[in-house]
N, C-alpha and C positions, 0 to 999 in steps of 0.2 A: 878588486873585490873588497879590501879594505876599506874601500872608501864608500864605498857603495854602504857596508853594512854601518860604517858611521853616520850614515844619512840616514836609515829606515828602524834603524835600531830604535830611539825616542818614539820616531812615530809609533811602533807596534807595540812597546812600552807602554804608551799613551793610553792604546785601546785597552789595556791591561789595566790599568789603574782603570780606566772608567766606571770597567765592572766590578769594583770594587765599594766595598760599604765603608762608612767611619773612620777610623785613625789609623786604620793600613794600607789605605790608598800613596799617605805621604810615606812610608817605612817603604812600600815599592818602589816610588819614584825614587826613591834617592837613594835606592839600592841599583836600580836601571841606568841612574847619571853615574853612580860610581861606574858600571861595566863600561859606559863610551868615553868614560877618562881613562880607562885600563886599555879599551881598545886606539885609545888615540896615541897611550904611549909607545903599546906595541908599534905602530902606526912609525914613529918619530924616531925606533930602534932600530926599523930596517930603511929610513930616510938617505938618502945621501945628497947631501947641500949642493955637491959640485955639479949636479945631474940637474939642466936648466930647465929641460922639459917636463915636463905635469908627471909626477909620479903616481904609480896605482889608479891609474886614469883605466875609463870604463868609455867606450863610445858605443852606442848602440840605437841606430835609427827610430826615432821619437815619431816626426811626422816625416817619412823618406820623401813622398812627393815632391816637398816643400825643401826639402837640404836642412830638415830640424830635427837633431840629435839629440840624445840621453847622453852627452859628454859629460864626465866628472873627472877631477884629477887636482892635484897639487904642487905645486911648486913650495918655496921655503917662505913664504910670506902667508900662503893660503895654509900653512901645517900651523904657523903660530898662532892664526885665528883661529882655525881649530882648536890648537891648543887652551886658548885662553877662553873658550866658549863649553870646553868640556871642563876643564877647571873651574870654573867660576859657579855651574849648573847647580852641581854637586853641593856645593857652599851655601847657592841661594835657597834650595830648596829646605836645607838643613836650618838655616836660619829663619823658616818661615814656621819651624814646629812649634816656637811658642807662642803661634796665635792658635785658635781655631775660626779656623775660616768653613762660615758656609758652604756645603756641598764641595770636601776636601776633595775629593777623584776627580770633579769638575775641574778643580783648582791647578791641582798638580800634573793633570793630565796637557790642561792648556800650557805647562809652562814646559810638558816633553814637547807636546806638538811645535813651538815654539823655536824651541833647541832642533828640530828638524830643520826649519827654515830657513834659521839661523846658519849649520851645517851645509845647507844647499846653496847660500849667498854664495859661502868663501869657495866652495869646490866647481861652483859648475863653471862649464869651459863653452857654453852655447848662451847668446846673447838672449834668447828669451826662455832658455831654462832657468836662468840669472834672474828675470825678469820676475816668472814664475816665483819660483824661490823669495823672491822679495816682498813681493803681496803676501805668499804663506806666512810672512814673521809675524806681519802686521796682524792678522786675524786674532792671533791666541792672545795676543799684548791689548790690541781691542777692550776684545769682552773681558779682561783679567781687572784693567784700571774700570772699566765700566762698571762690573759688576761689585769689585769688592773694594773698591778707590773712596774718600769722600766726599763730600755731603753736594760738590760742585762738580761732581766726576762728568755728570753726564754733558754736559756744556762742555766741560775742559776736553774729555777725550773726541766731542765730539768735530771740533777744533783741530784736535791733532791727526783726528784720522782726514779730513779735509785738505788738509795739510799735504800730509802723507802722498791722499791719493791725487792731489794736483800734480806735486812734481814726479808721481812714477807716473803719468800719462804725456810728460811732456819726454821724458825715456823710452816709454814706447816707441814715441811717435819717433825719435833718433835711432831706434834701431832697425824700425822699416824702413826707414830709409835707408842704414846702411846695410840693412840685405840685400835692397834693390840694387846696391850698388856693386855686389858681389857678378864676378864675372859667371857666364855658364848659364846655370840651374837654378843657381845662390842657394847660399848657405850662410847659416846664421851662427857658424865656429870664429871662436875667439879667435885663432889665427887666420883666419881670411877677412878679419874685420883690422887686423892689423897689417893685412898686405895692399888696402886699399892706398889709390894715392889721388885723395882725394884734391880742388883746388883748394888755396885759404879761404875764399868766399864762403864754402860749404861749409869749410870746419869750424868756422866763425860760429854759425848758426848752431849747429851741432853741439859744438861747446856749451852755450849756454842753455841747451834741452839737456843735455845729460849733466851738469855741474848742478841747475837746480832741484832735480831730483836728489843730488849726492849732500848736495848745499843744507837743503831742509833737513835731510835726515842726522845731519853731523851734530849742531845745527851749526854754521855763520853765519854773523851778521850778516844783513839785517833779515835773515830767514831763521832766526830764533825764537820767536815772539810764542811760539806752541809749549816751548822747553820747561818754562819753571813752574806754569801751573802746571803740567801735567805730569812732572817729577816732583809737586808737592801735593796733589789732588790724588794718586796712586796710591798702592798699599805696598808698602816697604821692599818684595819682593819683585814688585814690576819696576821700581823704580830701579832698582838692582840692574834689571834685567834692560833696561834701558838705555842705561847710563853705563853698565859695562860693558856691553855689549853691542848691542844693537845701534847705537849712535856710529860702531866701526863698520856697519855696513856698506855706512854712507863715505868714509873713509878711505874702504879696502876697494868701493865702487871707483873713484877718483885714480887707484892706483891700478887697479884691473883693467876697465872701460875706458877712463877717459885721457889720460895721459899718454899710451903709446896709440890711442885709434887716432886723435885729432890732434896732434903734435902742433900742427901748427897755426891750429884755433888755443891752440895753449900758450904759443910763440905770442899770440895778439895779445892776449888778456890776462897772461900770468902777472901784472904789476898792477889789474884791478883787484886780482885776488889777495894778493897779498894786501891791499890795501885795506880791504877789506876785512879781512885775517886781523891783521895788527889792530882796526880800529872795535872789533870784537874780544880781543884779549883788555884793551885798556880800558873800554865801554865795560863790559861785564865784570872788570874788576873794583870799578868805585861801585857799582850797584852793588856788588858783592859787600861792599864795606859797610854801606850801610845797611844792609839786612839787619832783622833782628830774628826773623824765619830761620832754623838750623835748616832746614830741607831748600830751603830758595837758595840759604846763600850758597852752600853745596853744587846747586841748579848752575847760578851764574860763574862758578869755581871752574866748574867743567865745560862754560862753553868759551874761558878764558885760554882754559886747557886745548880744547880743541881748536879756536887759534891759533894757535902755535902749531900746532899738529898741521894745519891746513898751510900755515905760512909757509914751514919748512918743504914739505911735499912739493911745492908750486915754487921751488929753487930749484928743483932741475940737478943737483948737485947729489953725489953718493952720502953726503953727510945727511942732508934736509930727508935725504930718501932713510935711509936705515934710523933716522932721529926719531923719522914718523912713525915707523914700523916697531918700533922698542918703544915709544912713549902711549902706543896705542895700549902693548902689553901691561906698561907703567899705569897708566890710567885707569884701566879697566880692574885691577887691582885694587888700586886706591881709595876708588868712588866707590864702588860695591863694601869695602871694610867700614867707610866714615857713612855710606851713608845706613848701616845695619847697626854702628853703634849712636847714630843718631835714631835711632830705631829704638834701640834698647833703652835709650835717656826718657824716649819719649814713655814709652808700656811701663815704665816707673814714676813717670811725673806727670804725666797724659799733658805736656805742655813743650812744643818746643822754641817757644820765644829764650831767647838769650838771658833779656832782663829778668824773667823770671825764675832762675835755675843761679848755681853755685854754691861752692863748697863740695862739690861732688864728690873731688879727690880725697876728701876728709876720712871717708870709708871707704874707698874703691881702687887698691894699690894694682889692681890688674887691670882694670877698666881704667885708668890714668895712665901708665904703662902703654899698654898697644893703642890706645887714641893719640897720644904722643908719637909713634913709632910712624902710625897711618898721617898723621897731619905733616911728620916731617917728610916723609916719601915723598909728599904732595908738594912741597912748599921746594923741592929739589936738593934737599940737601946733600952733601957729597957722602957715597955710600952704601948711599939708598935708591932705590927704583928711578924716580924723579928726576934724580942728578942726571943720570946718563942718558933718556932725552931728549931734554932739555939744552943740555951740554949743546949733543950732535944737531940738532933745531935750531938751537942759534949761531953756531956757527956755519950751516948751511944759508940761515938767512943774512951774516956780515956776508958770505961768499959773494949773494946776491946783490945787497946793496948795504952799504956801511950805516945808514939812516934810520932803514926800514928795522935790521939787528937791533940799535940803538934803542928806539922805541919798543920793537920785542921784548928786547930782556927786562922792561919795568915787569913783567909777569912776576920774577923772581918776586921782587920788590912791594907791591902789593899781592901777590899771592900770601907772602909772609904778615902783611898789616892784616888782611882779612881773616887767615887759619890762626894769627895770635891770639887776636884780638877775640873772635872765638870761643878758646879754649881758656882764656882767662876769665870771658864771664861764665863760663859754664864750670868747670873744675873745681874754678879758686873762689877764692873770697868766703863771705859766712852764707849758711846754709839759708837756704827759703821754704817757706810754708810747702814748695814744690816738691825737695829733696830731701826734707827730715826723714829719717830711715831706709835712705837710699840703701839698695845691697850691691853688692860684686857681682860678679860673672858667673855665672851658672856654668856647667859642666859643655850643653850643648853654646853656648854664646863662646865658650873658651875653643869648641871645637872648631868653630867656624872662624875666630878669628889669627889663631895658630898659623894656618898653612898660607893666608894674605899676610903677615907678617914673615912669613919664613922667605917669601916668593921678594917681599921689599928688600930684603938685605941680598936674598942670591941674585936679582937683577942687578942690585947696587954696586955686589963685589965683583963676580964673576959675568959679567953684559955680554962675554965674548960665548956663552951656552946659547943663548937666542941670537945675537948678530951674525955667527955665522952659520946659524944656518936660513938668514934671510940672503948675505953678500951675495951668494952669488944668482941668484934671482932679481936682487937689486941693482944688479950690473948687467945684469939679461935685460931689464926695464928699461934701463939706460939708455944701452944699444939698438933698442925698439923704436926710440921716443927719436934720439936724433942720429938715426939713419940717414 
């Protein structure tokens, strides 16, 4: 029931704000996101990690004829997404009060709608409830960058929704299949699609119908090419929601779908992936370097990021697996705080080129402060979000091959040339025609960026709040994949 009402709660939210007029559409909304962080903690108080099978799971025949279920539930991987998707809601909506955006109920309501679909990725337990659920995210995200995005929006998103809808049709097309392959009646539940045994020839194919669906939405190379214009052509808010979020659908798809259903379409081509992976972390990090775009180079930070994320997942190994699973929380933290105070630089100097800007810190000991705090998270330092991983990612990927590690961990390396580099032309130096009378942090910018910094040092200190309660899911995973 819990989970149920965490999935319908935004929607009817939603409707609520619609019918709403002017500047109390967003007071509701993000009075609504607060209750599904309240309901998600209660959610994670009555959780118990050691319990492998889907908690407050709901199944209730969808389309019976067909063997297609209304299954919903959770396991300790699917609560953190939860987790970090109820957390993060709350934050972005907050941080979007100091625009006014046209037709605000419009606005706000698409971003509960949104946060439902979102909720429906990580929970559902049926291959085309999942499905479902996945097309839902995209809708609200759609018309959000369309309608309030700029001046290139409509080309960019129309690009990314393209995009989108290629590799969820090539998904599709992998899970009719593996219905069909379901014994009986068939059915389209998660654990009869891991009870298949299928040959490698099939799961060959398979693999790469459900990995480029998962591939584009992450993004990895070379199914990136959607990502920077349409995290720099957005309005602050969707890039948020994009980039913290929703990029882990394509993620938590990889660890849900495709790993224990085709194991050994994963056995063939897990060393293209990784290749892959690594060649997207060290690609995306010299473009990163040269940016002068704050929002691009951001863009390319995170699909360096996810990189790594992707690399360690596809080692096969307890570390690569819980590295992904904690760095995803790390991330989605991260990118959401750096890219709302590149948000804020911007609604102050209506510029966000690099050359243009610095001296920031001249007047902004708070706004210097937590952008230091968020760039070091990012850059892994020890302590902090980042660090830990980072850590468990790369030594899942030496597990894998001593080479591939090698190459991996220059992330550190230039992730740190790119966020210095940075924060030195933006902060330091003397002020420009851009930042003369630059101010601090406002009351609500302080609110929102408080609980992302409190979230970088508890991951940093204490990792063992969130890891275990992924373990033992991630060892449930394990023993799925190589059965």
């Amino acid at each position: 029931m819990i989970t149920a009402l965490l999935l319908f709660w935004p929607a009817l939210a939603a409707l609520v704000v619609l019918l709403l007029k002017g500047q109390g559409a967003k007071k509701v909304a993000f009075v609504a996101a607060l209750v599904e962080f309240a309901i998600a903690l209660f959610a994670t108080a009555g959780f118990t990690p050691e319990v492998t099978a889907p908690q407050y799971a709901l199944d209730i025949p969808w389309i019976a004829s067909a063997g297609i279920g209304f299954s919903i539930g959770m396991d300790g991987i699917s609560l953190l997404m939860v987790l970090l998707t109820t957390f993060l809601i709350p934050l972005i909506i907050l941080s979007a009060f100091k625009h006014d955006y046209k037709n605000p109920n419009v606005f706000y309501a698409l971003i509960l709608f949104m946060q439902t679909g979102l909720i429906g990725v990580f929970v559902s337990l049926d291959a085309f409830l999942f499905y479902f659920f996945w097309e839902v995210a995209l809708i609200p995200i759609y018309f959000i960058a369309a309608i309030w995005g700029g001046e290139n929006r409509i080309k960019v998103t129309f690009k990314f929704f393209v995009y989108t809808i290629f590799g969820s049709l090539f998904m599709l097309a992998a899970f009719v299949y593996l219905y069909f392959q379901t014994p009986g009646t068939h059915t389209s539940n998660v654990n009869a699609f891991y009870q298949l045994a299928l040959d490698s020839s099939s799961q060959g194919w398979i693999f790469w119908f459900l990995f480029l669906a998962f591939a584009i939405k992450m993004p990895v190379f070379p199914f990136h090419t959607w990502q920077p214009d349409t995290y720099t052509e957005s309005p602050a808010p969707a890039t948020m929601l994009l980039s913290g979020i929703m990029l882990k659908m394509g993620i938590y798809g990889v660890l849900r779908w495709l790993l224990p259903v085709v194991p050994l379409g994963v056995s063939q081509w897990d060393e293209v992936v990784l290749i892959l992976s690594i060649i997207g972390i060290v690609y995306a990090s010299v473009i990163a370097i040269r940016q002068q775009d704050l929002k691009r180079l951001i863009a390319y930070s995170s699909i360096a990021h996810v990189g790594l994320i992707s690399a360690g997942i596809f080692t096969l190994n307890e570390q690569g697996l819980q590295g992904g699973v904690i760095q995803m929380l790390s991330h989605g933290i991260n990118v959401v705080g750096l890219f709302f105070i590149i948000d804020i630089i911007y609604s102050r100097t209506k510029t966000r080129e690099i050359s243009s800007l610095g001296g920031i810190t001249q007047t902004t000991p708070a706004l210097s402060i937590f952008f230091m705090i968020l760039l070091l998270g990012s850059v892994a330092l020890p302590l902090t979000n980042g660090f830990v991983g980072e850590f468990l990612l790369l030594s899942g990927v030496f597990q894998f091959n001593n080479y591939f590690g090698a190459i991996a961990g220059l992330t550190i390396i230039l992730g740190a040339v790119y966020m210095l580099r940075m924060f030195q032309g933006v902060m330091f130096g003397n002020k420009s025609t851009h930042t003369e009378g630059f101010t601090d942090l406002t009351f609500t910018e302080m609110a929102v960026l408080i609980p992302l910094v409190i979230m970088v040092f508890w991951i940093g200190l204490f990792p063992n709040t969130f890891l275990s309660i992924s373990e033992p899911a991630v060892i449930n995973l394990l023993s799925i994949i190589k059965r």
